[in-house]
FINU-179077 format. One line per 3 residues: their letters; for each residue y, z, x of C-alpha. Coordinates in steps of 0.02 Angstrom, whole numbers. Example, Ala and Ser with C-alpha at 12.3 -4.5 7.8 and 13.67 -1.06 7.14 Angstrom:
// FINU-179077
AS = -225:390:615 ~ -53:357:684
END
This chain:
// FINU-179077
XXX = -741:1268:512 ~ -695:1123:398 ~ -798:977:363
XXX = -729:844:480 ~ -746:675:454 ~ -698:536:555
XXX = -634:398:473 ~ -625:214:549 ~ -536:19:524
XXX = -609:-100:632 ~ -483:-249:635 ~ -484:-398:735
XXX = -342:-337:829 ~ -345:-148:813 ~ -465:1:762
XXX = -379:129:685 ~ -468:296:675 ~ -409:451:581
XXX = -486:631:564 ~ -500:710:395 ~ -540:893:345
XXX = -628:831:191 ~ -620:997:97 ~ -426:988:97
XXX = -412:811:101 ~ -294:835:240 ~ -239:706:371
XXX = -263:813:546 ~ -243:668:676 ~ -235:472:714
XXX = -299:350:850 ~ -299:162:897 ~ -401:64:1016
XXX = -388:-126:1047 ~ -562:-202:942 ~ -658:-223:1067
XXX = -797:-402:1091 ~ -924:-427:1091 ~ -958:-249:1039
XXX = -837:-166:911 ~ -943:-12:927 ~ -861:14:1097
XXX = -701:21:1020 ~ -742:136:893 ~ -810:279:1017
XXX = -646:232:1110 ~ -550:281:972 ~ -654:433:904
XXX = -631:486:1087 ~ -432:484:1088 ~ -452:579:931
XXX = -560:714:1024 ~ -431:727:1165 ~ -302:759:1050
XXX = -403:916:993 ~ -431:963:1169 ~ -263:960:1211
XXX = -245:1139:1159 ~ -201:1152:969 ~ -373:1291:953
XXX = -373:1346:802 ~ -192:1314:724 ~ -177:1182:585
XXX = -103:1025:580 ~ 62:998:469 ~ 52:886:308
XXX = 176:791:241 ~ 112:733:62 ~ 251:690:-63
XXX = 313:876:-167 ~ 193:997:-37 ~ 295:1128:72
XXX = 261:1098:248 ~ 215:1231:345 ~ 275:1254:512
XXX = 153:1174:641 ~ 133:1182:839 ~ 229:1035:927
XXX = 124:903:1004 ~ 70:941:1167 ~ 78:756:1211
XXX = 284:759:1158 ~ 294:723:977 ~ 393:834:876
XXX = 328:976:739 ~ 390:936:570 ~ 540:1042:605
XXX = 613:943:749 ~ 634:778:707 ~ 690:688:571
XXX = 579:530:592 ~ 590:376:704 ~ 677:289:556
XXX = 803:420:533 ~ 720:463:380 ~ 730:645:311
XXX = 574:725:279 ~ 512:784:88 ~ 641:943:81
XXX = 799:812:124 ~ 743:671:21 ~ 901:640:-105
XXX = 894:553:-278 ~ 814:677:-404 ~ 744:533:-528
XXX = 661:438:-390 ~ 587:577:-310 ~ 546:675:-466
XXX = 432:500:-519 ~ 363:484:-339 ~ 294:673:-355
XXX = 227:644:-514 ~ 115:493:-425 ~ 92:547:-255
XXX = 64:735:-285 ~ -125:809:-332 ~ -125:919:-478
XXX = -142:1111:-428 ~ -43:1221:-298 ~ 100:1165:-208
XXX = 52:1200:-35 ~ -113:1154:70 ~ -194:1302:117
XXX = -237:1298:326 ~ -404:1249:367 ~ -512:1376:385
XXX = -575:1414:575 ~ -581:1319:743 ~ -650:1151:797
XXX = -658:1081:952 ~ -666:904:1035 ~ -870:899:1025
XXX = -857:939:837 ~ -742:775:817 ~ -855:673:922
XXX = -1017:746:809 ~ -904:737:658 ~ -987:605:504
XXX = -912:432:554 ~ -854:316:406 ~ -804:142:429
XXX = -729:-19:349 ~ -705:-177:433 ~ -606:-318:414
XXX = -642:-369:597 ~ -715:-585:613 ~ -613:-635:475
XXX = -675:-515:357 ~ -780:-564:203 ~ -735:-758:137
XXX = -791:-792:-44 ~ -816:-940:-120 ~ -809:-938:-315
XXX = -870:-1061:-426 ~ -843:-1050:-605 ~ -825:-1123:-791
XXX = -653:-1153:-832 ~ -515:-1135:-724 ~ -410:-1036:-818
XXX = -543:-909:-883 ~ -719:-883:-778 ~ -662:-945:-612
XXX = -509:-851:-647 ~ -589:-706:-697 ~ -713:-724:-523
XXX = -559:-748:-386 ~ -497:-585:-454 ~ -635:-494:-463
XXX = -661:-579:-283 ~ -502:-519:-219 ~ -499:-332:-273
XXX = -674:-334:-183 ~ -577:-363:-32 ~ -638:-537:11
XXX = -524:-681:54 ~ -541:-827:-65 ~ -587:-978:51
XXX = -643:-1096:-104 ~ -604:-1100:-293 ~ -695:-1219:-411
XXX = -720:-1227:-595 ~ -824:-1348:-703 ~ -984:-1450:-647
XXX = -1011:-1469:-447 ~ -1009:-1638:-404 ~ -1078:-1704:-207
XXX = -864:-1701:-164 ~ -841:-1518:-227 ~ -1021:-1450:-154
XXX = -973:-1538:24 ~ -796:-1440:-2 ~ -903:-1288:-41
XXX = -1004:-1310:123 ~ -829:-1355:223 ~ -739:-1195:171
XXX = -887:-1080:267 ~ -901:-938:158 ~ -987:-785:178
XXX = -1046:-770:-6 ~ -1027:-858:-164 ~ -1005:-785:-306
XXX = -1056:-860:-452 ~ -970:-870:-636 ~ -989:-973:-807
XXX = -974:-929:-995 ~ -941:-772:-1090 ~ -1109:-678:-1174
XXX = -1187:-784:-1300 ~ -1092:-945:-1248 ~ -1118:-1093:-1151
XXX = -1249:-1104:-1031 ~ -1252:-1287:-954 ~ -1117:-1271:-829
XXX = -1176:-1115:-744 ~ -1356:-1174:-737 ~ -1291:-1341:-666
XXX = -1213:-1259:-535 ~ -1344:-1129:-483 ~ -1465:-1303:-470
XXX = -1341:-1401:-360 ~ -1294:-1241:-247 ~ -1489:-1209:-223
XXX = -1529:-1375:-196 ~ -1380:-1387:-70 ~ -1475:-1244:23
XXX = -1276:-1180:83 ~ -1358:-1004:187 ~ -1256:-885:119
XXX = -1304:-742:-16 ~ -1270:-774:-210 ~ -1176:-651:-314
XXX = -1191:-692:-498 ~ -1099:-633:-642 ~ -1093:-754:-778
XXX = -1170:-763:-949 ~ -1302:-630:-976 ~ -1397:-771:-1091
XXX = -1422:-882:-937 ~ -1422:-763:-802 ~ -1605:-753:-770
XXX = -1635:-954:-777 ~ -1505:-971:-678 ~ -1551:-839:-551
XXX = -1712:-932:-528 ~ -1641:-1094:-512 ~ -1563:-1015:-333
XXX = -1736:-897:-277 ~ -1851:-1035:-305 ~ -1755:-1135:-167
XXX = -1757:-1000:-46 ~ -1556:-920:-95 ~ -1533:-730:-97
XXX = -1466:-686:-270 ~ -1382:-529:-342 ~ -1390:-531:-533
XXX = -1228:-428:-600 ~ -1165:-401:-777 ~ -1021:-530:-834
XXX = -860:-545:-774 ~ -789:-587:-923 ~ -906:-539:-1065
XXX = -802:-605:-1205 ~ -612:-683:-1197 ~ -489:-573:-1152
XXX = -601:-435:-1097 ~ -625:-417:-912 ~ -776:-297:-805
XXX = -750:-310:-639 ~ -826:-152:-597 ~ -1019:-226:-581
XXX = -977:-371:-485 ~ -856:-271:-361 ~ -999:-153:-322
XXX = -1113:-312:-317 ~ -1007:-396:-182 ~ -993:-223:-65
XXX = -1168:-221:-58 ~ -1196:-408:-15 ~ -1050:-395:108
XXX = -1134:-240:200 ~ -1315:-304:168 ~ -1302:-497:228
XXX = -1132:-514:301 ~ -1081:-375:421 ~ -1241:-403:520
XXX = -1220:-581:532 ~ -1060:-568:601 ~ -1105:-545:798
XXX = -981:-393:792 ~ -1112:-269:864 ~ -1262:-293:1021
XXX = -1427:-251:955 ~ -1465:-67:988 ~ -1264:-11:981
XXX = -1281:171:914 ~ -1150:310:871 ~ -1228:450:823
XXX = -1382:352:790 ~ -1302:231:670 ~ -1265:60:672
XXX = -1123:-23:646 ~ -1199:-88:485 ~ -1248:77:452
XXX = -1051:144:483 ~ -972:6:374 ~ -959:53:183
XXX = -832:-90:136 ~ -713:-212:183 ~ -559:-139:235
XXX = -465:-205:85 ~ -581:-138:-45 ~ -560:27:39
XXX = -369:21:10 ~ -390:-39:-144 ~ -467:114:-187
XXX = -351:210:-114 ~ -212:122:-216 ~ -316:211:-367
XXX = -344:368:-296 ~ -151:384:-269 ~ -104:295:-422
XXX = -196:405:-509 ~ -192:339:-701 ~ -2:310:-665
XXX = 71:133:-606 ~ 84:102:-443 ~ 145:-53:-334
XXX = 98:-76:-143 ~ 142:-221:-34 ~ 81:-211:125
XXX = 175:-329:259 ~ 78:-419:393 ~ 91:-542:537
XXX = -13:-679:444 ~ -18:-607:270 ~ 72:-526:129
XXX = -56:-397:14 ~ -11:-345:-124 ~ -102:-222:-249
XXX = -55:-135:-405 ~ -127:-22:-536 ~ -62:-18:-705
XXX = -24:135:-794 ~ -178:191:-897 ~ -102:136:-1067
XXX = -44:-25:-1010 ~ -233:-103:-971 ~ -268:-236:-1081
XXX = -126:-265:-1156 ~ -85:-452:-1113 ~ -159:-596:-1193
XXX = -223:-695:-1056 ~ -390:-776:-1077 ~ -463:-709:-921
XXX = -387:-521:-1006 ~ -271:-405:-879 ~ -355:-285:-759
XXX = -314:-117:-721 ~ -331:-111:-521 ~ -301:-298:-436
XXX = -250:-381:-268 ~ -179:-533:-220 ~ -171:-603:-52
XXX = -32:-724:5 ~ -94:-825:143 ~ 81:-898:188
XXX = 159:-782:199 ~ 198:-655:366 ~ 299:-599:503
XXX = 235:-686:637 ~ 101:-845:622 ~ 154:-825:404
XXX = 334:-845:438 ~ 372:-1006:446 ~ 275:-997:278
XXX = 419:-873:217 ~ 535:-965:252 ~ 478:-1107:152
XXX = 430:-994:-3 ~ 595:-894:4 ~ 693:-1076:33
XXX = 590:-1126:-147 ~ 643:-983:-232 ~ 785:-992:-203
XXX = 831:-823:-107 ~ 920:-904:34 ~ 1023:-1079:61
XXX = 986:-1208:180 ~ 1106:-1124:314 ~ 1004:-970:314
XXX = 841:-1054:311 ~ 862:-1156:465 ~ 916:-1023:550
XXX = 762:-899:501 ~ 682:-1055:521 ~ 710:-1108:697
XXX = 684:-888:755 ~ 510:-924:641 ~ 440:-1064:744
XXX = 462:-980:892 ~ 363:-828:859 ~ 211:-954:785
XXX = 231:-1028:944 ~ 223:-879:1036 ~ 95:-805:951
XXX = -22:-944:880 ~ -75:-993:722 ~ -237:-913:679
XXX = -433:-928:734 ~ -496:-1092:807 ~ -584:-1189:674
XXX = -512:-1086:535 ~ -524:-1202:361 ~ -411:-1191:221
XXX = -471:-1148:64 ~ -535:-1283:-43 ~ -548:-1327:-220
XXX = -407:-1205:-252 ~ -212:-1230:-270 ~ -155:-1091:-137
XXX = -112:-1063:23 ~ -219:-1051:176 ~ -316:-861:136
XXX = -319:-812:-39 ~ -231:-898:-189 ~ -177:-731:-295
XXX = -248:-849:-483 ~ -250:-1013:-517 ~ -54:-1073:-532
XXX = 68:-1143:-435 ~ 3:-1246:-287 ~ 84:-1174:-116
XXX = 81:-1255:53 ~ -40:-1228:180 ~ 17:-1174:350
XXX = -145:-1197:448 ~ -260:-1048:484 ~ -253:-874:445
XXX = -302:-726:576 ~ -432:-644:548 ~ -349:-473:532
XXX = -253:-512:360 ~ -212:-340:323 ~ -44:-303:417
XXX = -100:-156:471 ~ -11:-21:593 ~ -41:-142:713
XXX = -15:-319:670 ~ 175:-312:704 ~ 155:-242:903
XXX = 103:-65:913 ~ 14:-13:1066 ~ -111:102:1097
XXX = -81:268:1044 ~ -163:429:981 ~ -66:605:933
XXX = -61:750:795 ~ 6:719:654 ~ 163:767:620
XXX = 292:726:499 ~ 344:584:578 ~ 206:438:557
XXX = 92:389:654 ~ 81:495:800 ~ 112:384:995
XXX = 180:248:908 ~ 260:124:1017 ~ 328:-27:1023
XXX = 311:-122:1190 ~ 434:-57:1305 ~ 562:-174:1380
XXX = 504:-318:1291 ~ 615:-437:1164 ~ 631:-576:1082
XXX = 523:-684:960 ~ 346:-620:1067 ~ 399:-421:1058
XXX = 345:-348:875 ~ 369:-178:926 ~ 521:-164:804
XXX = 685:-71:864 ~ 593:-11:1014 ~ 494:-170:1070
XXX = 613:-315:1006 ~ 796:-348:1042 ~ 933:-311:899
XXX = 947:-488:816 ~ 757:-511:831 ~ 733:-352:738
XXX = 868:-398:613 ~ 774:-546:578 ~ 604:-473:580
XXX = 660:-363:436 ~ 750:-500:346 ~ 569:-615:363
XXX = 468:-448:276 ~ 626:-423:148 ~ 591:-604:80
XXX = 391:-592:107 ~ 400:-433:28 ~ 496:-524:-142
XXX = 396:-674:-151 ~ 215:-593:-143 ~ 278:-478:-287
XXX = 343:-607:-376 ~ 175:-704:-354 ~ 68:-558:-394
XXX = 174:-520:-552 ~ 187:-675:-646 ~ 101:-761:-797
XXX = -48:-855:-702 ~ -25:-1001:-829 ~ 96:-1080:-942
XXX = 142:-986:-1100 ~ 30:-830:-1020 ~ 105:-647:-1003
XXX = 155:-592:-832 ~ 72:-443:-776 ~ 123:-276:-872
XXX = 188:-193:-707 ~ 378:-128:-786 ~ 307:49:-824
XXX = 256:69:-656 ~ 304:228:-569 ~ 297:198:-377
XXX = 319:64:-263 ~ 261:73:-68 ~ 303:-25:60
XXX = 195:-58:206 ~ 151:-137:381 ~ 215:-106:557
XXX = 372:-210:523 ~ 405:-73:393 ~ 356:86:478
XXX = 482:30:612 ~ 628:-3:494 ~ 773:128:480
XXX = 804:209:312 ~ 933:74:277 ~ 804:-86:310
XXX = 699:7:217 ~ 807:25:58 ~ 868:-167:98
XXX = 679:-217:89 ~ 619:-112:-48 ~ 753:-103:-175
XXX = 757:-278:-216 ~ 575:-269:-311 ~ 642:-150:-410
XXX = 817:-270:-449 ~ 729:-446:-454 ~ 774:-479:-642
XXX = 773:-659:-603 ~ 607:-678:-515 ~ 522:-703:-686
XXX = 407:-556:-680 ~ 408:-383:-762 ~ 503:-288:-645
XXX = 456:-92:-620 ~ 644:-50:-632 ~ 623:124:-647
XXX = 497:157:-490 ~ 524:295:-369 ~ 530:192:-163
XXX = 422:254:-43 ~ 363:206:133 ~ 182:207:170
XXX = 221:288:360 ~ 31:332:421 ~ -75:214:320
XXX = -222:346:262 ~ -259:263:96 ~ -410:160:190
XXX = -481:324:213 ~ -459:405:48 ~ -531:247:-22
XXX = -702:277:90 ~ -698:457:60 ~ -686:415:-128
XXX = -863:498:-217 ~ -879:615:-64 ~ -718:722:-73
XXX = -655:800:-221 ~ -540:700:-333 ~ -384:803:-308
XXX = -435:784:-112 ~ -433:591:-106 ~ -284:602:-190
XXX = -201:727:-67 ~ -267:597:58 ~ -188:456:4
XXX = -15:531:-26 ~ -41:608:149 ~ 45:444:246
XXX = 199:435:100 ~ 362:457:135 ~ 500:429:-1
XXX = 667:322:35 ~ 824:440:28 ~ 970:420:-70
XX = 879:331:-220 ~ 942:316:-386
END
């Protein structure tokens, strides 16, 4: 039998569960269960459980099919609950599986991504499980569920160590809430206690150089007693001292090696691993998520959680990227992500103070489908990518669906100190306007843009028992093509088309004047993803995507020559918490498990 392991998201909205035959690194079957308060942990069994039933529905022994980018597909059993064996269907987007993808140059560049090293096909796995192995199966988990984890950084200067800490910040998966450089005054540490964060992390000075400002700021954040856990990452000289500053007035501190050790040369590594552990050690329990004594296999939900969600796709972004350049933007209701990885021999080669970094994320906090669009509008407007006629009327279908479907948590605070939007400012730049509070879910997951609950094998079509919300329409339906009514889907896609250009626009340019835009025009792949995306036919698709890879006037360095995929299962949050347990080449299969290229390209 194959080593199962269960792998879990716990959104605000949704938890998405998926089952993995480590080994192989092979995507077997998907689930989704509304999160579920007070207790999440309910809606984690839930979904394990729907997982389980799909087993027992009668597939014994026989494997399930694969569709990773460049591996034959096998033929598979159809899915006893209706959906179609690879060989059946063509995909609810029309969109022809690996052997009908046309386009030789893009597809020949998305295989040499997407596709682990080593034999063509995926041998079957081995043996029979059954419903009570899934349910004892390992359980792995990330959560992004109460708002996820909100950082505050406070650093040196604003273009280098507080730079240098909001990135590190945001490829740790946290969402940005304040940025401040220089010495804390009583206005900036009342901001600081305002913005509510979950963890500070704490910057100032390269090795060997100045000490004041960072020693300054431990005293007036100890002495401000703000009860949240320290992270701190700034000059190794003054590290200690400063460290003590915080534990002699009661603060929990993490000592970390520098962010930025020197100008121009950038370590995230330490710090990233520093904030995971302060995230799972002081901040999933204190988020009321889980009752005392909640259990799954005799773990806790502290005890299931190894990240924030977007750290875990972050890693999976590696994983799949895999020394190559990749380019991901994943679509949401409230959000935009978006997260690249250079190609190996492109890291470090800008001259920004803060230096470049290989792996980074940016969050765009006005920018969405639903409570972000109005935001889109606004940002596309600015940039000039449509004319006032078109932007009053996205702009009139936009405030109806932030009517319809709020704007966010109650009590949600912007960010302060920083120049971005509400949620995460991608570096310090351009100021944006705020558009009132983000939802907690900000990762625009499967089911941010109306998906219901579902559960199925998969096949070679997506996400197996993916709906939309039958008979619904209009600006409230976000099922897509099967939830929302024609012109409300041919909006819907137009919104993510223009989200989709700004956030990579944003993510890609110089972060100050005179400054290098990020080194992203060797990149090999670009992925599109979010429900908005996994609804689209192959045409949206190709109507949202291809523009990245045209935008010579965005003032970025456009990947021209990328391969176009769709991310169509979203697995990479669970190659990014298998990461260190599987094999390499299987967290690799993994996250190229959910691809599926555009046809006709180039």
């Amino acid at each position: 039998m194959p080593e199962l392991v269960v792998c879990v998201d716990v959104g605000s909205t949704f938890t998405k569960a998926v089952l993995v035959d480590v080994d192989a690194g092979r995507l077997l079957a998907t689930a989704q269960h509304p999160t579920t308060r007070p207790d999440v942990m309910t809606g984690i069994t839930a979904a394990r459980d729907e997982l389980a039933a799909v087993v027992e529905a009668g597939v014994g022994s026989a494997w399930f099919p694969q569709s990773a980018v460049g591996e034959s597909i096998p033929d598979g059993p159809v899915n006893p609950r209706g959906v179609a064996g690879p060989q059946d269907v063509a995909g609810p987007r029309g969109v022809p599986g690996p052997r009908g993808v046309a386009g030789a140059q893009g597809v020949a560049r998305l295989q040499d991504v997407a596709r682990p090293q080593g034999p063509a096909r995926v041998e079957p796995s081995q043996g029979s499980f059954s419903a009570d192995d899934v349910r004892a199966a390992d359980l792995l988990a990330c959560s992004s569920a109460g708002g996820g984890l909100r950082l505050a950084v406070v650093g040196h200067e604003r273009l280098v160590t507080a730079e240098a800490g909001q990135r590190v910040a945001l490829s740790a998966g946290g969402r940005v809430v304040h940025l401040s450089s220089g010495r804390l005054t009583p206005d900036t540490v009342r901001e600081l206690r305002q913005a509510r964060p979950d963890l500070i992390v704490l910057t100032g000075g390269t090795d060997g150089g100045n000490a004041d400002v960072v020693l300054h700021n431990a005293r007036r954040i100890g002495i401000a007693r703000i009860p949240v856990p320290v992270v701190l990452a700034c000059n190794r000289d003054a590290a200690e001292e400063a460290a003590g500053e915080l534990r002699r007035r009661g603060r929990s501190v993490t000592v970390t090696a520098n962010v930025l050790p020197s100008i121009g040369t950038f370590d995230p590594g330490p710090a990233r691993e520093a904030i995971r552990e302060a995230f799972l050690d002081h901040v999933i329990g204190g988020k009321g998520l889980s009752r005392n004594g909640s259990r799954i296999n005799g773990r806790s939900f502290r005890q299931l959680v190894r990240s924030p969600t977007p750290d875990a796709v972050l890693t999976g972004v590696e994983a799949l990227a895999d020394g190559r350049g990749l380019l991901l933007v994943d679509v949401g209701g409230a959000t935009t992500d978006v997260y690249s990885v250079l190609p190996a021999d492109q890291a470090g080669s800008g001259t920004a103070a803060a230096g470049d970094w290989l792996s980074a994320r940016t969050v765009e906090g006005d920018l969405g489908v639903r409570s972000g669009a109005l935001g889109v509008v606004r940002a596309a407007l600015a940039e000039g990518l449509i004319d006032d006629e078109e932007a009053q009327r996205l702009g009139d279908y936009a405030s109806g669906l932030v009517t319809a479907g709020g704007s966010g948590r109650q009590g949600e605070s912007a960010p302060t100190g920083g120049p971005g939007p509400t949620g995460a400012v991608q570096v310090v730049g351009e100021a944006r306007p705020a558009l009132g509070a983000v939802p907690a879910d900000e990762m625009g997951l499967a089911q941010e843009v109306g998906l219901v609950e579902g559960r199925g094998l998969v096949g070679e079509t997506g996400l197996a028992g993916e709906a939309g919300p039958a008979g619904e329409s209009g600006p409230a339906a976000e099922g897509g093509p099967r939830g929302a009514s024609a012109p409300a889907h041919e909006l819907d896609v137009t919104l993510a088309r223009l989200a989709v250009l700004v956030a990579v626009r944003r993510h890609g340019r110089a972060t100050r004047p005179g400054g290098d835009p990020r080194p992203l025009r060797d990149v090999g792949l670009v992925v599109g993803s979010g429900g908005v995306l996994r609804h689209a036919n192959a045409g949206e698709l190709a109507g949202v995507l291809q523009p990245i890879v045209a935008d010579h006037s965005g003032g970025w360095a456009v990947p021209e020559k990328a391969g176009l995929a769709v991310d169509a299962r979203y697995a990479l949050f669970a190659a990014g918490l298998l990461h260190g347990r599987a094999t390499p080449e299987a967290v690799r299969r993994l996250a190229a498990a959910g691809l599926e290229p555009l046809s006709g390209q180039r």
